[in-house]
Each structure stands twice: as structure tokens, then as C-alpha cells.
N, C-alpha and C positions, 0 to 999 in steps of 0.2 A: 504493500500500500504506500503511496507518494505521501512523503511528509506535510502533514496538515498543517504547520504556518507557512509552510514551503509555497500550499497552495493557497494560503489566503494573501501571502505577499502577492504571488500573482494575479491575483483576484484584481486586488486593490488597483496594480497596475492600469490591469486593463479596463476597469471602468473607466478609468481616467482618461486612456488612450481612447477608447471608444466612445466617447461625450466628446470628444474635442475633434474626433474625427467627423464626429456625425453635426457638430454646429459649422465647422469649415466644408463640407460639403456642401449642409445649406446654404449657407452665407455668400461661398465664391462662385460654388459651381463646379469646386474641382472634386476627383474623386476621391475616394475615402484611402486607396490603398498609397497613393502617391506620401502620405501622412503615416499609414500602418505599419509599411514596411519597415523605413528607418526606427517608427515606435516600439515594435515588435524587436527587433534588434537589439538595441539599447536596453529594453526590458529583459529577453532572453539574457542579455549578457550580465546584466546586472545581477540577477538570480542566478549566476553561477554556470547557465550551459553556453558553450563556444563550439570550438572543433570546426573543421571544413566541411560542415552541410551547416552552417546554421543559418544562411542568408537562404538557402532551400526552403527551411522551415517556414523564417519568415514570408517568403513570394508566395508559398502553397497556401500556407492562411489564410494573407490576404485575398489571394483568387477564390478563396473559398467561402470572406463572405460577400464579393463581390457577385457572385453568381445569385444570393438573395437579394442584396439591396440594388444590381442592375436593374433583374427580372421585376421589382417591386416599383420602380422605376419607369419603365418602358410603357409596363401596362399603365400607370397612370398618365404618361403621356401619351398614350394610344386612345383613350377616352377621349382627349382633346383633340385628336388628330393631328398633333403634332410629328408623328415619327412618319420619314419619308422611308417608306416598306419598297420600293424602286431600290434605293441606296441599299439596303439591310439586303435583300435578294442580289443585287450584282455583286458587292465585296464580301459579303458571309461567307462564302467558300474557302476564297483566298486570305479572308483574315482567319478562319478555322487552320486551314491548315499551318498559315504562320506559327500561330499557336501550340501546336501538335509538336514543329520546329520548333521552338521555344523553349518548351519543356526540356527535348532531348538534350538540345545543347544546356540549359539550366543542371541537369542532372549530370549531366559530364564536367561541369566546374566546382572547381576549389570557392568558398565561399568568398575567399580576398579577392578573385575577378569579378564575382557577382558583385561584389560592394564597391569594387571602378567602374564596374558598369554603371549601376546604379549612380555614382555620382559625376561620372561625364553628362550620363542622359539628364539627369535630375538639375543641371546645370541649363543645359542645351532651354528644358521647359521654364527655368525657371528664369531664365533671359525672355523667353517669348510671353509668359505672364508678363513680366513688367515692362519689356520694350514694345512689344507687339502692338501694333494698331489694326482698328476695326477696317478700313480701307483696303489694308492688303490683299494682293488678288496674283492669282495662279492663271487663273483661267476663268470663265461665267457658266460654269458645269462640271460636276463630278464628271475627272475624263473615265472611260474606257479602251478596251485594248490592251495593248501590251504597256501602257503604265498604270493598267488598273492590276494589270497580271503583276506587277513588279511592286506596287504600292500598296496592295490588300494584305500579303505576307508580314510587308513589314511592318504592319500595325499592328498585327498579331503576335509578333514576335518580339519587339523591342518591350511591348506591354508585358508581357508573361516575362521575360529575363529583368522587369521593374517592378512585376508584381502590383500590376493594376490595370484598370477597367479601360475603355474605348474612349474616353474623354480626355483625359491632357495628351491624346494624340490625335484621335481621331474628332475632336471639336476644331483644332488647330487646321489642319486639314481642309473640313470640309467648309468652314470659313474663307480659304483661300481660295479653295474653288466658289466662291458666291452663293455656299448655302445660307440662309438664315438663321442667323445664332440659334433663337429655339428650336428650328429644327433641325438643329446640326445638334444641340446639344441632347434631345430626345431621340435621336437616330446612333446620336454616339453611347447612351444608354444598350440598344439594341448588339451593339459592338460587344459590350464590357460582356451579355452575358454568351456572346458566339467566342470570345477570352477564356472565358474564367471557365464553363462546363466541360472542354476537351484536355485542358490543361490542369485542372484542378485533379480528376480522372486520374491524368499520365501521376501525377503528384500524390497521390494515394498509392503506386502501387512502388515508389521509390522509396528503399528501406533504409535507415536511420540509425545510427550506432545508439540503442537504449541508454550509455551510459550519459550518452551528449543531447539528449532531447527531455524536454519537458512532459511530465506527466500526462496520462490520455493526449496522445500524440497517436494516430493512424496516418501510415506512410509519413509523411513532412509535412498533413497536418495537425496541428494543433485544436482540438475540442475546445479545450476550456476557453484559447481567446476565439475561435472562431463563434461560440454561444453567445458571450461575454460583449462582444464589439456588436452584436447584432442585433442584441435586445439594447444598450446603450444607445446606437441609433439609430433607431427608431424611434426612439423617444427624442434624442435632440438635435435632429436632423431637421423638423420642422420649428426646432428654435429660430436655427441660423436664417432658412426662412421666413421666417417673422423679421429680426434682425435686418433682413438683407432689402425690404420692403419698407423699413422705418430710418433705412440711411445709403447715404449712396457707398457703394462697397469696391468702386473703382479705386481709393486708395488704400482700402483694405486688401484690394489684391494686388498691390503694388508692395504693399507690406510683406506679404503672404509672399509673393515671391526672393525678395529678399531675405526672408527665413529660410524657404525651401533652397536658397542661391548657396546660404549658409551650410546647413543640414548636407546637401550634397557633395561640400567641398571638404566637411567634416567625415561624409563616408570614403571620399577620395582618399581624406591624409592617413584614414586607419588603414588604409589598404594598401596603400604605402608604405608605411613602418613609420611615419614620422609622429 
């Protein structure tokens, strides 16, 4: 049986992680894993487990409860008929299979590449939150062909090796091809859960050195924060919402990216050695 302060330290953790995931969700817009990942980290580490899978652990978590709060997600903006089902049918495929890649390659690395990856990409996004502007344009249509063949992949797969949903990429994205924020941001919902259900999958059946994983743990994920972050929010996920409706949150996401600019360049230096 797992040591019971053992598990209430973790408890404690992840409520915490998970209320703050789930108000910056509401609030910016952004997804909850982009926030988890590095949380789940620092927590795991904190409590004592490390070793080369531990940033495994953490991605497979997060993917796993993305797959509730996308799904929970989509369908509420499918009520409003905001999800463009055109987009979700032509890239589903190729962002599935990315994904599927993802995994593989995730489970073939040592957890210090996972954690530079993590903090290149995590940089890369956290320049386009704060410098990006709503103007920018690619093109006046999500293209197809051979750079939807080339571009579906790799939204599937940079996501799953960062351990998050279809939005701080696939909003980014479809932005620049000339969708509309809301329905790029209700279609990139549809994203996170074509992400998280093949990948999440592959990440259950990758085994775990018992000495270096945290209690109720199946494959690389995690039960206790995967329950934990899920029922937290839910409940304050419609905070941030509220919040995000009684103030303008264009300098909170400018904030927010300069956290996340930070957070990133701090998973960079551990993976580093400095």
C-alpha cells in the first residue's frame, strides 16, 4: 500500500495544480496541459520520483485529462455551432496519426530530451502569445494537399511530445489561415480530443520502472492527478470564464506568456545541467 501522507502530499499538490489550470484555461483560452505538464513535473519531482520516464509520466497524464475536458469542450461548442466539422474531417487523420508518431518517438526518449523539447516549443508558443497579432495571415483558407499532408502530422505530434491538447497549436494555425478565433478555437477543441484518445492509448501500455512512478500509476498514467485535475476543473474553469468576461485579458495573456517564456527556459536549463 502507497504511503498515506505520501498520498495526501500529493493530493494537496494537485488540487492546486488543477484550480489554476482550470481558471487559466478559462480566462486565456489556453489549454490546460500547456500549464500541467511542467506542474506535474515539479510536483512529481518534488515528492521524491525522477528517473528517465518521468516527463513520460507527466505528457501521458496530461493527455489523459485532456481527452475529458476537450471532449467536454467540443460538444459544448457544437451546441452553438461553432466547430467547423469541414476542418475536424480533412486534418483528423493526419493529426491522429501524428499523434500515434508522437507517442512512439515520446517513449523512445530519455526524459532530459523530453524536457528541451518541451522548453524550445514552450518558448516558440510563448513568443506567439505575447508577440502575435490578430492580423497575421498565411493564407484566406485552411490549405489542403500536400501541406495539409505535411501540416496535420505535425500538430499531432509536437502536441503529444508537449503533452497537450489542439489549441496553443492548432488555434495558432488556423488563425493564420483566416479562421475565426471562435471557430478556430472550438475546432481546435475537436483537435485536442483526435490528440489525447490514440496517444493517451499508446501511453497506457508503456511500462514504468514501479520504483520511479507514483502510486496508482497504469502505464505513464497517473490516476490520482489524472481524477484530481479533473474534478478541480471543472469546477474552476468556469471561474476564469466569469473573470475573463468582467476584464479585458489581452494583458493577462501577455503576462501569461511571459510566465510560460519563463517556465520553459527553466525546463530548458534542467535539461541542460545548469
Amino acid at each position: 500500500m502507497p504511503d498515506m501522507m505520501l498520498l495526501l502530499q500529493m493530493l494537496a499538490l494537485l488540487i492546486v495544480i488543477g484550480a489554476l489550470a482550470g481558471v487559466l484555461a478559462g480566462l486565456l483560452g489556453v489549454g490546460g496541459g500547456i500549464v500541467l505538464v511542467p506542474a506535474f513535473f515539479y510536483a512529481f519531482q518534488t515528492l521524491g520520483y525522477g528517473g528517465p520516464q518521468l516527463m513520460q509520466m507527466c505528457l501521458a497524464t496530461s493527455l489523459a485529462t485532456i481527452i475529458v475536458t476537450s471532449l467536454r469542450s467540443v460538444l459544448s461548442h457544437n451546441k452553438k455551432g461553432a466547430v467547423d466539422w469541414d476542418i475536424l474531417r480533412g486534418w483528423g487523420p493526419g493529426i491522429a496519426v501524428g499523434a500515434v508518431l508522437g507517442v512512439m518517438v515520446a517513449a523512445s526518449l530519455r526524459s532530459v530530451a523530453l524536457q528541451a523539447l518541451f522548453g524550445m516549443l514552450g518558448i516558440v508558443i510563448g513568443a506567439y502569445l505575447g508577440l502575435g497579432r490578430a492580423h497575421w495571415r498565411l493564407g484566406e483558407a485552411m490549405p489542403g494537399g500536400p501541406r495539409r499532408l505535411v501540416l496535420s502530422p505535425m500538430v499531432g505530434f509536437l502536441s503529444v511530445l508537449m503533452g497537450i491538447g489542439g489549441g496553443s497549436f492548432g488555434v495558432p494555425l488556423m488563425s493564420l489561415y483566416n479562421t475565426p478565433i471562435h471557430r478556430a478555437v472550438a475546432t481546435a477543441a475537436g483537435f485536442g480530443v483526435i490528440i489525447a484518445v490514440p496517444s493517451v492509448l499508446g501511453f497506457l501500455l508503456l511500462q514504468i520502472d514501479p520504483a520511479q512512478r507514483p502510486p496508482l500509476t497504469v502505464g505513464a498514467v497517473n490516476l490520482v492527478a489524472f481524477g484530481v485535475v479533473i474534478c478541480m476543473t471543472l469546477i474552476t474553469t468556469p471561474w476564469g470564464v466569469k473573470l475573463a468576461h468582467a476584464m479585458d485579458p489581452k494583458p493577462l495573456k501577455r503576462i501569461f506568456a511571459v510566465f510560460l517564456t519563463l517556465v520553459a527556459l527553466n525546463m530548458l536549463r534542467k535539461a541542460l545541467g545548469w
